[in-house]
C-alpha atoms as one frame of an Amber mdcrd trajectory, in Angstrom:
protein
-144.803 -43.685  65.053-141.612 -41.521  64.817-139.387 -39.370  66.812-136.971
 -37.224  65.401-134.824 -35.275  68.048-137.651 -33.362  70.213-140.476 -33.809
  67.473-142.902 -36.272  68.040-145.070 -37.477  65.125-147.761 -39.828  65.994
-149.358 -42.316  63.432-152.357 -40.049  62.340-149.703 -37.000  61.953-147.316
 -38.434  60.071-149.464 -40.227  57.524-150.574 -36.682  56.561-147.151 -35.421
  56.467-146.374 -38.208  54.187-149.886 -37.322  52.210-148.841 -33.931  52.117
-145.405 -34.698  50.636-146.973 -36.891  48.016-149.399 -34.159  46.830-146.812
 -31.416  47.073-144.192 -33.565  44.871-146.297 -35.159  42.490-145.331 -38.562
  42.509-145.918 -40.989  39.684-145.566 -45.064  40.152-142.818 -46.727  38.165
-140.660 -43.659  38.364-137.318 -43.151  40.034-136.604 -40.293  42.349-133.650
 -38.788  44.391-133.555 -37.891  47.464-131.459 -34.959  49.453-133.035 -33.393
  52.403-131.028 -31.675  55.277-134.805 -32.120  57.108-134.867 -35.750  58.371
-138.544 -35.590  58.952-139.285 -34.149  55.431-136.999 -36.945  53.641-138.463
 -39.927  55.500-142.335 -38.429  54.698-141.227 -38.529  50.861-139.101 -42.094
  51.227-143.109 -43.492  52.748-144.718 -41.439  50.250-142.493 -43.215  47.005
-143.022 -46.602  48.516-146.349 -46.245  48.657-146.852 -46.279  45.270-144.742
 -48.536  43.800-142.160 -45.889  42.852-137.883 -45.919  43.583-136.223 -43.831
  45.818-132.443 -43.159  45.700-131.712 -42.007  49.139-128.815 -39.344  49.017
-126.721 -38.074  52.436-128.143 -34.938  53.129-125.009 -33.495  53.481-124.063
 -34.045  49.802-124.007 -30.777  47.865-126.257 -29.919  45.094-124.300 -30.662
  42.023-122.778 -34.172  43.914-126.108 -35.092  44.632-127.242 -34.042  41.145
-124.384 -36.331  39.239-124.990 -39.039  42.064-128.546 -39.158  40.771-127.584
 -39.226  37.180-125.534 -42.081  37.593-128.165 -44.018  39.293-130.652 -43.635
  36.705-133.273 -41.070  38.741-136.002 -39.652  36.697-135.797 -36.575  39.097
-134.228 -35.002  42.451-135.651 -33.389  45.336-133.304 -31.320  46.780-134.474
 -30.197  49.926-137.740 -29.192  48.347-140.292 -30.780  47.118-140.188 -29.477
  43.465-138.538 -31.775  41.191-135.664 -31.341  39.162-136.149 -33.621  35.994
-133.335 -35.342  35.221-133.948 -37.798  32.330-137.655 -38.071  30.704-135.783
 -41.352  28.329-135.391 -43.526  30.932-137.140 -47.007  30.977-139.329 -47.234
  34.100-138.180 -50.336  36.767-141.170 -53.261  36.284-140.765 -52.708  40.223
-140.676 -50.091  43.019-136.654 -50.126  44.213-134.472 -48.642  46.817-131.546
 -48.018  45.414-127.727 -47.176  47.354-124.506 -46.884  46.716-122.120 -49.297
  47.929-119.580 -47.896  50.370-116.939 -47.818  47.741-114.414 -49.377  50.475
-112.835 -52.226  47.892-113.440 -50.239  44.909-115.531 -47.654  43.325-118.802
 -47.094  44.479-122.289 -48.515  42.926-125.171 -48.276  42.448-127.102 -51.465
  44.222-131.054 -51.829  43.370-133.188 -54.177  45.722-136.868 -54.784  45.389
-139.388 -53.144  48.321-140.335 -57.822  48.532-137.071 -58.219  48.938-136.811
 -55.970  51.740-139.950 -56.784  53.483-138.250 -60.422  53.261-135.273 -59.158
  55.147-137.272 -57.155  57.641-139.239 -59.914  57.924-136.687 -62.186  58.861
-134.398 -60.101  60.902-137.810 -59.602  63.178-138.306 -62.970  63.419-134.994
 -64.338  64.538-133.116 -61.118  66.516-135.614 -61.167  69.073-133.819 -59.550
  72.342-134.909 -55.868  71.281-138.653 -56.371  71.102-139.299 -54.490  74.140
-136.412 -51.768  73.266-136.583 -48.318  71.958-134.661 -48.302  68.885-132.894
 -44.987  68.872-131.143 -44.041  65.637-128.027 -42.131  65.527-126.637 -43.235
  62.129-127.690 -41.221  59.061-131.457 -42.594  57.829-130.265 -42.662  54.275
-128.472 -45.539  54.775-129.691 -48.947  54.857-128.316 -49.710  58.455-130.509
 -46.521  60.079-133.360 -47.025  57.329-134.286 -50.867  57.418-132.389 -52.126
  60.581-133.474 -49.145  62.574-136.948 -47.577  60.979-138.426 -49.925  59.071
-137.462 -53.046  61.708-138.975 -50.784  64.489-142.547 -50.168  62.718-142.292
 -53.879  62.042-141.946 -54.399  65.744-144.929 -51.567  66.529-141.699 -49.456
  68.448-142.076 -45.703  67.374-138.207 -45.202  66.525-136.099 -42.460  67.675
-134.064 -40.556  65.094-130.854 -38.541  66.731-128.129 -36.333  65.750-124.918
 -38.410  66.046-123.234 -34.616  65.635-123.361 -34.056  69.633-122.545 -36.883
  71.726-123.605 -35.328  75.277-126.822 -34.898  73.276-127.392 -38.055  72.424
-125.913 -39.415  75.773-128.827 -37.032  77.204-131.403 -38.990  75.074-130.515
 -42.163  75.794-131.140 -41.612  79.967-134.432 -39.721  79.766-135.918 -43.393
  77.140-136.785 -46.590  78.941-134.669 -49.574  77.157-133.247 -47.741  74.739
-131.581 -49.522  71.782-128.748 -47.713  70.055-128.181 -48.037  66.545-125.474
 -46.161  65.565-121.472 -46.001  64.135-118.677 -48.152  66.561-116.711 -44.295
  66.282-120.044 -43.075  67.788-120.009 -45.957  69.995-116.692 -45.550  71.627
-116.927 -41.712  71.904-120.175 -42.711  74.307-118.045 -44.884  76.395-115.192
 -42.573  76.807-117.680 -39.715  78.421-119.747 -41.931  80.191-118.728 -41.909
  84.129-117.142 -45.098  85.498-120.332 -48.021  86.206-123.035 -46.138  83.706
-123.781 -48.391  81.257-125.851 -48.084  77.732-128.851 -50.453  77.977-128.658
 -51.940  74.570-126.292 -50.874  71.494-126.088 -52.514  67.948-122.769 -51.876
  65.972-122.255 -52.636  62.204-120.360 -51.395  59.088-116.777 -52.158  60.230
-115.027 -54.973  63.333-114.583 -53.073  66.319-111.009 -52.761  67.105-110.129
 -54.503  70.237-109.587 -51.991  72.562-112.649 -49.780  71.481-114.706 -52.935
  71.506-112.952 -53.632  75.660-114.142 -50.113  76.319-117.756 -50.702  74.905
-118.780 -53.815  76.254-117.283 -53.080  79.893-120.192 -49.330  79.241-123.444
 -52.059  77.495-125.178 -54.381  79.401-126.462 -55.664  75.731-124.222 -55.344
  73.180-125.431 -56.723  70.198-123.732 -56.540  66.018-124.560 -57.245  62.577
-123.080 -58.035  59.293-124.104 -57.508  55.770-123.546 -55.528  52.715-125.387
 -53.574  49.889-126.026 -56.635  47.261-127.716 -58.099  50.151-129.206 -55.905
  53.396-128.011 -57.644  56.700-127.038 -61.410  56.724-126.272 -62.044  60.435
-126.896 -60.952  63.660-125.497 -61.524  67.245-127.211 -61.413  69.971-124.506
 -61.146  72.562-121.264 -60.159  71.307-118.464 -61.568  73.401-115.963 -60.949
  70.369-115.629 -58.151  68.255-115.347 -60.551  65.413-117.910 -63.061  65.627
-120.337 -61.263  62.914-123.646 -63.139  64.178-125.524 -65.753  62.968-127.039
 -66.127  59.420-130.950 -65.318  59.250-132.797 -67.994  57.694-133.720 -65.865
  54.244-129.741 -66.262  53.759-127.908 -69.508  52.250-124.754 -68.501  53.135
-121.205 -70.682  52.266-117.791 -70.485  54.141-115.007 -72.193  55.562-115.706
 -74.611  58.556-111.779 -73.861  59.271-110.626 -70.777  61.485-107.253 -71.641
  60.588-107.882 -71.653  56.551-111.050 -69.012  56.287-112.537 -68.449  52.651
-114.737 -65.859  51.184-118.197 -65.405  52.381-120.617 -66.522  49.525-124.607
 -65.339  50.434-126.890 -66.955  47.804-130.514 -65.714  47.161-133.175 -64.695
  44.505-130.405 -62.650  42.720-128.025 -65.079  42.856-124.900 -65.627  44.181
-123.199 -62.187  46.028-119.430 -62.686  46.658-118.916 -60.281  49.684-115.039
 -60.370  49.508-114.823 -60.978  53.189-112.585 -63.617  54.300-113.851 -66.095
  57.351-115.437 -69.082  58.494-118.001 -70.816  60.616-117.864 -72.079  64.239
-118.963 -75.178  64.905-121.922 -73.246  66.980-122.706 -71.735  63.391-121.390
 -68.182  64.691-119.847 -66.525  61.513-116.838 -65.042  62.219-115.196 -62.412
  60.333-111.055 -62.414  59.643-110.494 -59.543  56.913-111.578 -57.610  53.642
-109.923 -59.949  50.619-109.177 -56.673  49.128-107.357 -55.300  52.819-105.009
 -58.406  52.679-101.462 -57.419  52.922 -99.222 -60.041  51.046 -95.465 -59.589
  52.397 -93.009 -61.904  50.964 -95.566 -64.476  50.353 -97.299 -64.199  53.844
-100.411 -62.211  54.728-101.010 -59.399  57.249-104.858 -58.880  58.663-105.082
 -55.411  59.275-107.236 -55.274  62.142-103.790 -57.519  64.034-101.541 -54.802
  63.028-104.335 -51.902  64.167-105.391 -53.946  67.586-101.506 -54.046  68.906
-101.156 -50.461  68.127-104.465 -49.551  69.263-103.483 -50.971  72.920-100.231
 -48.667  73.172-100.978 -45.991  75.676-102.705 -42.721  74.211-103.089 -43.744
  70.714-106.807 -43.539  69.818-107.088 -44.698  66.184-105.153 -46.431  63.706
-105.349 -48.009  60.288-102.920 -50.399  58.728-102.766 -50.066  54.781-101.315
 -51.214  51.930 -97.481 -50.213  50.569 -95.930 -51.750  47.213 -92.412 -52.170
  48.144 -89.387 -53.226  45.678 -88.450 -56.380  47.570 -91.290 -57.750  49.960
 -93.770 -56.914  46.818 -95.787 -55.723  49.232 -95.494 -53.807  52.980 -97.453
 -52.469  56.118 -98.240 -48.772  56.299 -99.586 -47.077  59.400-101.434 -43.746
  60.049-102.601 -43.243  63.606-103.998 -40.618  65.929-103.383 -39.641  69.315
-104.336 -37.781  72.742 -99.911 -36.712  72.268 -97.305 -36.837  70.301 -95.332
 -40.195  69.662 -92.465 -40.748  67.907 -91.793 -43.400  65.163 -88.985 -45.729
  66.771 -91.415 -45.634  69.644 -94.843 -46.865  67.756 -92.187 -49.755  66.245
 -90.644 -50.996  69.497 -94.168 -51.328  70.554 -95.204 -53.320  67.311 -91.794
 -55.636  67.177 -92.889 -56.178  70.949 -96.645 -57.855  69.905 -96.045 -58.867
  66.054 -94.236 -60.695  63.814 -91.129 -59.314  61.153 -93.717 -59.350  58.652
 -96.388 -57.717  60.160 -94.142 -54.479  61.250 -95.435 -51.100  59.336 -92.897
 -49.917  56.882 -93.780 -46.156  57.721 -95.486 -44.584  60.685 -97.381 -41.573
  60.395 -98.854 -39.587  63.017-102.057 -38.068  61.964-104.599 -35.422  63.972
-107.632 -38.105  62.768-108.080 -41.318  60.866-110.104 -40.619  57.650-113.687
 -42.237  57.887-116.636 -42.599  55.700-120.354 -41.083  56.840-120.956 -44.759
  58.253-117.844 -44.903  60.022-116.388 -47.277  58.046-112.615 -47.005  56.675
-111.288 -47.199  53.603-108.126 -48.637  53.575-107.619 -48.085  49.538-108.585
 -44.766  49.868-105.698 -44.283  52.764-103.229 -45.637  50.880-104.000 -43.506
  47.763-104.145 -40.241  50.017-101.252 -41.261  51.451 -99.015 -41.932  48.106
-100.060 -38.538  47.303 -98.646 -36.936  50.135-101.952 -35.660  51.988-100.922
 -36.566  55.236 -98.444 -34.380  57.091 -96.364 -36.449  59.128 -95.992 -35.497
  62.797 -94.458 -38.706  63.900 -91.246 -39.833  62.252 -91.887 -41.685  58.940
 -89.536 -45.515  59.952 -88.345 -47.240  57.225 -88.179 -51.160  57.350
């Protein structure tokens, strides 16, 4: 039924956990409750224990603090919060009860400010439903979870698919990657759901012809080299795409490309450009209407969806647009640089310019990070300033936030170790 680290809860002893938790909390239907336990077992018996009856959970990161989690919960209209106990903390007694039981999340906040997205349990059965039906490679995997279980990725793709499936899932700390790598040989056909940072730290310790069974990655394109070093350590390597508005809208089954997103499951309409050369945004239509993702990209003729950038990442200079993940892939392959992200710069004549942060395993200068750029990109695409940082800034899911990098970076919160080039 579940697995969380070395704990083993079978059917019969997790139903009464999840009885126990509903008891101990006193749950009412129609209601709204948030959720932030540090106890993985004790938050998922409470997220079963809400759905049961109809009610909404607001799954929080358990490593949000109290009064962040507290505001979080205000915002997204919560009745009450559990906070790593299962005495509620009543929030709002004037709010109107949803006509539906709803699990609500908050977008990554990676275009803009965060909110608050609410999706009916039907609508998620729907997905699960269809995401069962169609990816059907991992049936006879273990799906082992390293990505935080508040989050839609680790809570439908990874629990709720694997129940579908009858799999008892496997819930890991992502904190300690010889742990994990530990895991993963002692389980038969393990499938690994977790972050591509996660992803490419595993393949960097594994010795030279080990190879992961199976491995999903979602939440952000796999830069080129990471995604080189991944595939040569999976034998099946497979992705997904999607966002909040919607859960997951394609998968691939064999990812040859870090950029072909997957194909669309059938509970998806989904509208694009037919043109690799002249992409579009990626419209998903459904019961809610239409969701405009603000991802730019288009369709094979094979019906793979393929992704090209974030609308909102697009760097305009002089007229002509910069992809990020082009400027971040070229720097990516110089010789002991280990991340990078390209971001945003206003600049006085070009309107708009290149920055750069990166990390690496030793120091590199500025004029040398350049040379190496001029050598693989065009004028345009050449970063306006270079910094040398001791880590790229990521999200809980891995993802990056390029507006959030540029803002940190205006205000002067990275100390530059590499010389700062000007164009």
């Amino acid at each position: 039924m579940l697995q969380i680290d070395d704990r083993y809860y079978d059917r019969q002893k997790f139903e009464q956990l999840v009885a126990e938790n509903a008891d101990k909390a006193g749950l009412e239907a129609n209601a709204c409750y948030a959720v932030c336990f540090s106890d993985t077992a004790g938050w998922l018996a409470l997220f079963f224990a809400i759905r049961n009856i109809g009610a909404s959970v607001f799954p929080i990161h358990p490593a949000t603090p109290h009064a962040a989690a507290r505001r979080l919960a205000v915002a997204a209209g919560c009745h009450a919060l559990y906070f790593n106990s299962l005495e509620a903390e009543t929030l709002s007694t004037e709010i109107e009860p949803a006509s539906q039981g709803q699990l609500l999340q908050m977008s990554s906040g990676t275009t803009g400010a965060p909110k608050c997205i609410a999706r009916g349990w039907a609508e998620i059965d729907a997905e699960v439903a269809s995401y069962v039906t169609t990816f059907r490679q991992p049936e006879e995997m273990t799906p082992v979870i390293a990505c935080p279980t508040t989050h839609s990725y680790g809570l439908i793709c990874g629990i709720l698919v694997a129940h579908k499936r009858g799999r008892t899932p496997v819930v890991v700390d992502a904190g300690n990657p010889k742990y994990l790598l530990r895991t993963l040989r002692d389980i038969k056909r393990p499938l690994l759901y977790s972050s591509p940072a996660v992803l490419h730290t595993l393949a960097r310790l594994m010795p030279e012809g080990e190879k992961l069974h199976a491995a999903m990655t979602s939440g952000t394109v796999l830069p080129e080299p990471w995604f080189a070093r991944i595939r040569a350590h999976t034998t099946h390597l497979f992705q997904q795409y999607g966002c909040s508005e919607t859960g997951c809208i394609a998968v691939n089954p064999n990812v040859t490309d870090a950029a072909d997103m997957g194909f669309v499951l059938p509970h998806h309409s989904v509208a694009c450009s037919n043109n690799a050369v002249a992409p579009s945004e990626v419209i998903v239509s459904g019961p809610n209407g239409e969701v405009a993702t603000r991802d730019l990209g288009y369709f094979r003729p094979d019906g793979m969806l393929v992704f090209v950038s974030r609308l909102d990442d697009t760097i305009n200079v002089s007229g002509l647009n910069v992809y990020p993940r082009e400027v971040e892939d070229v720097v990516m392959s110089m010789p002991a640089v280990t991340d990078a992200v390209a971001f945003r710069k206003a600049d006085t004549l070009a309107g708009e310019r290149v920055g750069l942060l990166f990390s690496a395993s030793e120091r590199l200068d500025g004029p040398t990070v350049r040379q190496w750029c001029a050598q693989n990109l065009a004028s345009h695409q050449l970063p306006m300033e270079i910094v040398q940082v001791d880590a790229i800034p990521r999200q809980a899911n891995g993802k990056i936030s390029r507006r959030e990098v540029a803002a940190q970076h205006a205000a002067g919160q990275f100390t530059a170790s590499a010389a700062e080039v000007a164009a």
